[in-house]
C-alpha positions in Angstrom: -6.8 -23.3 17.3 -7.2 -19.5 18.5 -6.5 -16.6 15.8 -2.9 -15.6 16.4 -2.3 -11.5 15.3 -0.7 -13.0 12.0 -3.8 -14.1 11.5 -5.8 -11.5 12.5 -7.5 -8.8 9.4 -7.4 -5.8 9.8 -10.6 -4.8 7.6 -8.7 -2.6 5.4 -7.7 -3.3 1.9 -4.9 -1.9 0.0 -5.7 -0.5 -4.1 -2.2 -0.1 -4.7 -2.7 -2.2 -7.9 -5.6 -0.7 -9.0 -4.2 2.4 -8.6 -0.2 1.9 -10.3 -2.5 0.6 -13.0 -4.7 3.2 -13.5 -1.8 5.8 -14.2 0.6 3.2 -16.1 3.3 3.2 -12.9 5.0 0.0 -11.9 6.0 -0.9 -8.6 9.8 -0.4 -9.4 8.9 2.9 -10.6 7.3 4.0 -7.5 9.3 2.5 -5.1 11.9 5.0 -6.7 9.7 8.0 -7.0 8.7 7.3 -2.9 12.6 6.0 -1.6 10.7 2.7 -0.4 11.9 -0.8 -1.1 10.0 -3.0 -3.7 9.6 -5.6 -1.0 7.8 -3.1 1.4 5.7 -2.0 -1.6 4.5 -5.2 -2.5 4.0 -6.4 0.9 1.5 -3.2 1.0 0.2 -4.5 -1.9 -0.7 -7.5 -1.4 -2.5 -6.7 1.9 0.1 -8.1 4.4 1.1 -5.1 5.7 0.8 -4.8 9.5 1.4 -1.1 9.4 2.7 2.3 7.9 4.5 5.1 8.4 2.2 8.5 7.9 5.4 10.2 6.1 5.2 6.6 3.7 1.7 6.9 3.0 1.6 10.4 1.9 4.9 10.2 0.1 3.0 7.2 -1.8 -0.1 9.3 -2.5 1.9 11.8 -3.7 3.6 10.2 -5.9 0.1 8.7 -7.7 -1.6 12.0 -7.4 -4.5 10.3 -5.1 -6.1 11.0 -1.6 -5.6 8.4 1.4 -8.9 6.9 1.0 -8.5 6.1 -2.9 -5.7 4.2 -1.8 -6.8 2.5 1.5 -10.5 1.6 1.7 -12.4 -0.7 4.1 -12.5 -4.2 3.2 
């Protein structure tokens, strides 16, 4: 069976974990801290996110005091 685009990767990998780790956060924290729902967060998290919203992303590194690239890297 052909690769459907749910199946596709998209070669990027999401340190979201690593990184609410790092600086003792959880999820529920930051979804506060960044007005994002906890389900949006953890499907970032868990690499099933399809796509972002620039305005998300920075609101997100903001919030853990990190550049883009600490938080999305190449898989």
């Amino acid at each position: 069976m052909p690769p459907t685009d749910d199946d596709e990767q998209t070669g990027v990998h999401c340190r979201l974990d690593e990184l609410l780790l790092e600086r003792g956060m959880t999820l529920t924290r930051l979804s506060e801290i960044v007005g994002v729902s906890i389900v949006n967060l953890s499907i970032l998290k868990n690499d099933r996110a399809k796509a972002i919203r620039f305005s998300t992303l920075t609101a997100i590194c903001a919030a853990l005091e990190c550049e883009i690239g600490e938080l999305l890297v190449t898989a």
